[in-house]
C-alpha positions as CSV (number, residue, x, y, z in Angstrom):
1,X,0.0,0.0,0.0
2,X,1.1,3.4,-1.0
3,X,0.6,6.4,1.1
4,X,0.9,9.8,0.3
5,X,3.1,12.5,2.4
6,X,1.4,13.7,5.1
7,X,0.8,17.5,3.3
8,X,-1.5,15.6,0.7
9,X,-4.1,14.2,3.4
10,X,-4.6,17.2,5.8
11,X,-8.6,18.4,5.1
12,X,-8.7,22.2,4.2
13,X,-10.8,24.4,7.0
14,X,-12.5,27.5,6.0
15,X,-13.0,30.1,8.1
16,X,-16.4,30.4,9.2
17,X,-17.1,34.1,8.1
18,X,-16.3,33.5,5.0
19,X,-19.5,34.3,2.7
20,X,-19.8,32.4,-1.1
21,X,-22.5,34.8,-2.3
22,X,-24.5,33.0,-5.0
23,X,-25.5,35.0,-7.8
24,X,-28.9,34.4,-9.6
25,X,-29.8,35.8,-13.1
26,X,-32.8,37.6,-13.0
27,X,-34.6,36.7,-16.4
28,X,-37.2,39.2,-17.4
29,X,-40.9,38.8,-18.2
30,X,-41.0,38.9,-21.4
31,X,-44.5,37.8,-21.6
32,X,-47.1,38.6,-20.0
33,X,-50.0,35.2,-18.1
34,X,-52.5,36.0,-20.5
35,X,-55.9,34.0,-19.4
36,X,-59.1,33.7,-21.1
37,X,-62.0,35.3,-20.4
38,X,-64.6,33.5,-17.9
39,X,-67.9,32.4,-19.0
40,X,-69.8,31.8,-15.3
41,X,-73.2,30.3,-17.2
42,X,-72.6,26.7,-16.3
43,X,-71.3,27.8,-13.2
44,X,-74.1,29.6,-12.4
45,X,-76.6,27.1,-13.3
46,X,-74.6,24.7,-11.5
47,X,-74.9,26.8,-8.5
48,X,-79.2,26.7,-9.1
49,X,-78.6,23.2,-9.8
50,X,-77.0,22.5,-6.4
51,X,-80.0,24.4,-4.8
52,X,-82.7,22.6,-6.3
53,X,-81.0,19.3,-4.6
54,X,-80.7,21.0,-1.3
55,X,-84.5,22.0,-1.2
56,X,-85.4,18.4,-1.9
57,X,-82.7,16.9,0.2
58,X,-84.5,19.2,2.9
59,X,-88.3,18.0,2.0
60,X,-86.6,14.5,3.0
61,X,-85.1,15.4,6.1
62,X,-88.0,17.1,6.9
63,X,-89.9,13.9,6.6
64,X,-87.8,11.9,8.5
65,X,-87.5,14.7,11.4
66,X,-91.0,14.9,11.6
67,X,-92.9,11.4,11.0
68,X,-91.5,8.5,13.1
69,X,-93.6,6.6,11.5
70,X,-91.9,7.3,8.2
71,X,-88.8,7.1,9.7
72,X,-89.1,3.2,11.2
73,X,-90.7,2.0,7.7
74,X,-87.3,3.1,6.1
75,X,-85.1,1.6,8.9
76,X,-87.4,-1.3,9.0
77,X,-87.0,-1.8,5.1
78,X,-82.9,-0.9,5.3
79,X,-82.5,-3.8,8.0
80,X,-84.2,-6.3,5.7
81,X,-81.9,-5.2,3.0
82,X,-84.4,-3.9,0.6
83,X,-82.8,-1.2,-1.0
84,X,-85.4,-0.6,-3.5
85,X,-88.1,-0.2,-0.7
86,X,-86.3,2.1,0.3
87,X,-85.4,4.2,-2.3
88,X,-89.3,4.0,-3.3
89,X,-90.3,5.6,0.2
90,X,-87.6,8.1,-0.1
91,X,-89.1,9.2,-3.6
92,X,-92.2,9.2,-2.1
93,X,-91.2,12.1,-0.3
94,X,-91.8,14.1,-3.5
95,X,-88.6,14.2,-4.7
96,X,-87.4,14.2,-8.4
97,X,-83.7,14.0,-8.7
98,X,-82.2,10.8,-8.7
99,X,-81.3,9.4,-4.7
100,X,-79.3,6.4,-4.7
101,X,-79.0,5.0,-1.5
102,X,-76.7,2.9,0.8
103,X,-76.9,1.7,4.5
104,X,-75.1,-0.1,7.0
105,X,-76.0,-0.9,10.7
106,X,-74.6,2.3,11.6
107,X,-76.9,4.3,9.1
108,X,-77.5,5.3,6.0
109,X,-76.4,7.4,3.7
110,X,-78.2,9.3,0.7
111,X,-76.2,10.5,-2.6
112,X,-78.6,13.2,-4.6
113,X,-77.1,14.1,-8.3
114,X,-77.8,16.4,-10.8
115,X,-76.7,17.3,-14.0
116,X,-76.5,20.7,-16.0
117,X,-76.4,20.5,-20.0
118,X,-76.2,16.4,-19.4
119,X,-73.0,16.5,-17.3
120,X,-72.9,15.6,-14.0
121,X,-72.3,18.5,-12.0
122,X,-73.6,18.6,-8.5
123,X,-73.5,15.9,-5.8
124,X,-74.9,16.3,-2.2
125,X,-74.2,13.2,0.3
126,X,-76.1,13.1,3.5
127,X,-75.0,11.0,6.2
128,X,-77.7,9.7,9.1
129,X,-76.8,7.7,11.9
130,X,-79.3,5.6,13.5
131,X,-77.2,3.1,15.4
């Protein structure tokens, strides 16, 4: 093995005020974010879309808040697993959007959709616990 005199393997120190400024170029804007110009129309009717789904989310709730009787019949029907009861007494209510529904012995929960120019645009999920 070969070793080198001892002035080759002594580490170099720095002196710790020393300062290595870094210099960054400072490229100019030569252009200019141009964006395009908003259209708010399907925003908008989104917006009217999504209130439509909370009046009739609230016809439901308002059902359910107010007629225990109503309210066993669809935990009665969502403990027997009949999802289509279910869905059939929640459209009962009066309400015309689509509800697809899902339970578990916890509760249940109730997914409303719309749709603006025939997109899906708004979704409202409510949550109930019964258990």
């Amino acid at each position: 093995m070969y070793y080198y005199p001892v002035p080759f393997h002594r580490p170099v120190y720095y002196p710790r005020n020393v300062y290595f400024p870094v210099y960054t170029t400072i490229m100019p804007r030569s252009q200019v974010r141009v964006y395009p110009p908003v259209d708010p129309t399907v925003f908008t009717e989104s917006a009217e879309s999504m209130q439509q789904l909370m009046k009739e989310a609230s016809i439901i709730l308002q059902k359910l808040s107010d007629s225990k009787e109503f309210a066993s019949e669809v935990m009665s029907a969502a403990q027997e697993g009949n999802k289509e009861k279910v869905s059939q007494l929640l459209l009962s209510t009066g309400v015309h959007s689509g509800v697809e529904v899902s339970f578990n012995p916890d509760g249940i929960n109730l997914n409303m959709t719309s749709e603006v120019e025939g997109k899906d645009c708004c979704h409202l999920t409510i949550t109930l616990r019964w258990g």
